[in-house]
C-alpha positions as CSV (number, residue, x, y, z in Angstrom):
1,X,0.0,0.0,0.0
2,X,0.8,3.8,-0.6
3,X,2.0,5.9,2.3
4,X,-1.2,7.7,1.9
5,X,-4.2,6.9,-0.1
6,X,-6.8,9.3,-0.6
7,X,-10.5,8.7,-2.2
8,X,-13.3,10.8,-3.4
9,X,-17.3,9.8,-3.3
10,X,-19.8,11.7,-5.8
11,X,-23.1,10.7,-5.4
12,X,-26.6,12.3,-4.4
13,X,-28.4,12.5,-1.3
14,X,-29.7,9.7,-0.4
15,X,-27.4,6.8,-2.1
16,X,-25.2,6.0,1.0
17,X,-21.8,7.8,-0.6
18,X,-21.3,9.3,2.9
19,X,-22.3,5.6,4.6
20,X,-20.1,4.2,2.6
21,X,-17.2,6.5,3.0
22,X,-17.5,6.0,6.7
23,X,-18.0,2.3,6.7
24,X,-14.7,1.8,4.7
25,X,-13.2,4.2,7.1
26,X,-14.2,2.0,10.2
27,X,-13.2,-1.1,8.3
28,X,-9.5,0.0,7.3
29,X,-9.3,1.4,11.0
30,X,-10.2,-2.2,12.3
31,X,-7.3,-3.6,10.4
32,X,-5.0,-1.1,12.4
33,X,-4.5,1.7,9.5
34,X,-4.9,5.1,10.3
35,X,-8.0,6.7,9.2
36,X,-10.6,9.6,7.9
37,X,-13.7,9.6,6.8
38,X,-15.7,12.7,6.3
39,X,-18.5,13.9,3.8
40,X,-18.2,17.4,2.2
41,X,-21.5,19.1,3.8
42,X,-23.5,21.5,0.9
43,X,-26.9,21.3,0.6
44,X,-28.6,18.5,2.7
45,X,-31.6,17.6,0.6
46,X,-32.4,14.1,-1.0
47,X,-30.7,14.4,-5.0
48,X,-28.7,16.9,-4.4
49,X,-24.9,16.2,-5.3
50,X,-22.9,14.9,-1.8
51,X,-18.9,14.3,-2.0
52,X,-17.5,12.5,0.6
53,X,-13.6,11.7,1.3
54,X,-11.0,8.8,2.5
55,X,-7.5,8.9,3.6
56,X,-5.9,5.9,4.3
57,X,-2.8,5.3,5.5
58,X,-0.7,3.0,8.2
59,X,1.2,5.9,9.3
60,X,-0.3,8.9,11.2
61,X,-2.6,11.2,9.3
62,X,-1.7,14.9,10.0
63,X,-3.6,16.4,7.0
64,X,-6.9,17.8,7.5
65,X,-8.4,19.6,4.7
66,X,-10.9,18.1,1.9
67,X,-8.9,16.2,-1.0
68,X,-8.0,18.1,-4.2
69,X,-6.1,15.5,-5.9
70,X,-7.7,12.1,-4.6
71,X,-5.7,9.0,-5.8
72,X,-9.7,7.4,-6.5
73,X,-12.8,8.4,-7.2
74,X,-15.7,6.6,-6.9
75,X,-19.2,7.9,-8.8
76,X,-22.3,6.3,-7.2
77,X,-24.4,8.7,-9.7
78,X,-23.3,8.3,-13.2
79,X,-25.7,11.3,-14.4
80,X,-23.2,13.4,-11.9
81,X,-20.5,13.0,-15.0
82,X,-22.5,15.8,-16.9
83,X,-22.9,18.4,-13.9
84,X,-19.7,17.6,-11.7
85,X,-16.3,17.6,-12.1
86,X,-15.5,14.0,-10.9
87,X,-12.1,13.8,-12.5
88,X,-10.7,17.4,-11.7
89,X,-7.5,16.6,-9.6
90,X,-7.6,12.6,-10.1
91,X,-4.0,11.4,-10.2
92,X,-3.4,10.0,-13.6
93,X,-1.5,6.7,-11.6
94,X,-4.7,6.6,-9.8
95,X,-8.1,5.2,-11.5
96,X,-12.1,6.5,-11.1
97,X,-14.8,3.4,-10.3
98,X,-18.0,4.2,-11.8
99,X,-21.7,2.9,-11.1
100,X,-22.9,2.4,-14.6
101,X,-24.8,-0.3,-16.9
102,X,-23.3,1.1,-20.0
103,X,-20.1,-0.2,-21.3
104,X,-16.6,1.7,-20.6
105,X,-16.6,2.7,-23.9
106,X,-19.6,5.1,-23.7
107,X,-18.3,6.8,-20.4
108,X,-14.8,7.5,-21.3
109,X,-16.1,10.1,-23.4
110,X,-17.5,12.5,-20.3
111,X,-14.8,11.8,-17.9
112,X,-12.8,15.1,-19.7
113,X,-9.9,13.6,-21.3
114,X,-9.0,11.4,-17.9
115,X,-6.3,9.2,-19.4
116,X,-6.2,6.8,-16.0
117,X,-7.5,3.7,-15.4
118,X,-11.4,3.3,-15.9
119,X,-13.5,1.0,-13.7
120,X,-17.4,0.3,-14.1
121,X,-19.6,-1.6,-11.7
122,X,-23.7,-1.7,-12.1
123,X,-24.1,-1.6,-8.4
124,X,-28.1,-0.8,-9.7
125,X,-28.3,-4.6,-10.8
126,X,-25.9,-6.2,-7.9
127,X,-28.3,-4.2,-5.2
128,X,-31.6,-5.2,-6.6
129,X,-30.7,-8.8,-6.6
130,X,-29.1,-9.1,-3.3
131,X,-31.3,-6.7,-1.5
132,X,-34.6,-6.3,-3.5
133,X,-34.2,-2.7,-3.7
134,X,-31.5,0.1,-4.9
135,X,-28.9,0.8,-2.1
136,X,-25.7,1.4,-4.7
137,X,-23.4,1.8,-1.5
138,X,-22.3,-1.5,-0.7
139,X,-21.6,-2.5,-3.8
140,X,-20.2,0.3,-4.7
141,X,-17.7,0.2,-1.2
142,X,-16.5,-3.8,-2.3
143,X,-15.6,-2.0,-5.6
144,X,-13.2,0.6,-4.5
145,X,-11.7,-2.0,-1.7
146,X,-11.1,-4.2,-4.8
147,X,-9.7,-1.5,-7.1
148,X,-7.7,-0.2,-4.7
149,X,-6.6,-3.3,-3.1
150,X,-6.0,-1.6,0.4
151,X,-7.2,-4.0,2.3
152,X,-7.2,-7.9,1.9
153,X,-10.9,-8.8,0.7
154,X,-11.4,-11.4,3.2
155,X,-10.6,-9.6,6.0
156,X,-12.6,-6.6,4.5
157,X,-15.6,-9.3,4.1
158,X,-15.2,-10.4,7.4
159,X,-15.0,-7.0,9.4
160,X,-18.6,-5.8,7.1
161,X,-20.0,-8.8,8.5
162,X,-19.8,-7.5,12.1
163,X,-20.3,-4.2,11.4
164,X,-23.6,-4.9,9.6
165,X,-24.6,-7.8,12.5
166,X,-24.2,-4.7,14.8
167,X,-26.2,-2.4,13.2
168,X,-28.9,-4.7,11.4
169,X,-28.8,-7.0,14.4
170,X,-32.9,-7.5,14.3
171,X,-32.6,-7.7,10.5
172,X,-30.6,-10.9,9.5
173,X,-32.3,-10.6,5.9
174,X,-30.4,-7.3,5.6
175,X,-26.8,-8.5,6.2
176,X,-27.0,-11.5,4.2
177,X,-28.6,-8.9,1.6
178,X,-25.6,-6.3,2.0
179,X,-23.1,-9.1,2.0
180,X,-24.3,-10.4,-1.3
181,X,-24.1,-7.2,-2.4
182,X,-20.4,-7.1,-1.4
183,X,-19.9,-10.4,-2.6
184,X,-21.6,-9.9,-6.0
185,X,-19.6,-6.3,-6.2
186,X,-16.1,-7.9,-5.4
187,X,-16.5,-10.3,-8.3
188,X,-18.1,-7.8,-11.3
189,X,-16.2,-4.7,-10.8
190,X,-14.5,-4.3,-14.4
């Protein structure tokens, strides 16, 4: 792993970008890494445009500003590609994980002449089979773990697990939904 990895979320109200941002922050920091996970606060309204942040690190963190030049991006809302700037400041070394059915091919062209790696996951298809319903998060959280590679899979599977039996506790169809979701999102992330 890098010294310091930092991610951005674009999503919209609503879609879990923040959740997730914190989830994978209380994962990494349950494998010992040094953590932050914060959203980027704007107008609080369902739909409207959210960014949320990451650094990861397993040395002490002593930046604390909002991330300009992210390493990853993650876009739980693809239709944010024609109103937000989702590649401004992404590292070419580093790579942008979209939630999209369409192929690579068509989305290239709105990501502003980003010449990094491209990932697409249709976390809209993984979430309605493992959960019945749209919750892109999750899916959308086992992809960046996986593009990124910061932390080993099993272990991130493993620490979801208890976080979701701790806060689903009186819902077991919800954590075996969310976990399918992971599972489905670790394996289809292109």
């Amino acid at each position: 792993m890098k010294d310091l990895i930092e991610i951005r979320w674009h999503g919209r109200g609503g879609q879990g970008a923040k959740t997730a941002a914190l989830l994978l922050a209380d994962v990494a920091f349950g494998t010992g890494m040094y953590v932050q996970g914060f959203p980027e606060y704007g107008p609080e309204r369902m739909g409207a445009p959210i960014t949320a942040y990451n650094r990861l690190s397993a040395n002490p963190i002593r930046v604390h500003s909002n991330i300009y030049e992210p390493d990853y991006v993650v876009v739980v809302d693809e239709t944010l590609l024609d109103s937000v700037g989702v590649t401004d400041g992404l590292k070419e070394d580093g790579a942008i994980v979209i939630n999209t059915a369409k192929p690579k091919e068509e989305i290239i062209p709105k990501l502003k002449g980003y010449q990094g790696r491209v990932y697409t996951i249709d976390a809209r298809k993984i979430s309605i089979e493992a959960l019945g319903k749209y919750f892109p998060n999750s899916p959308m959280l086992a992809a960046i773990v996986k593009v990124t590679g910061v932390m080993d899979e099993e272990k991130f599977l493993e620490s979801m697990r208890k976080s979701y039996n701790h806060k689903f506790a009186s819902r077991p169809e919800v954590i075996e939904g969310n976990m399918k979701a992971l599972f489905l999102a670790l394996e289809e992330v292109h």
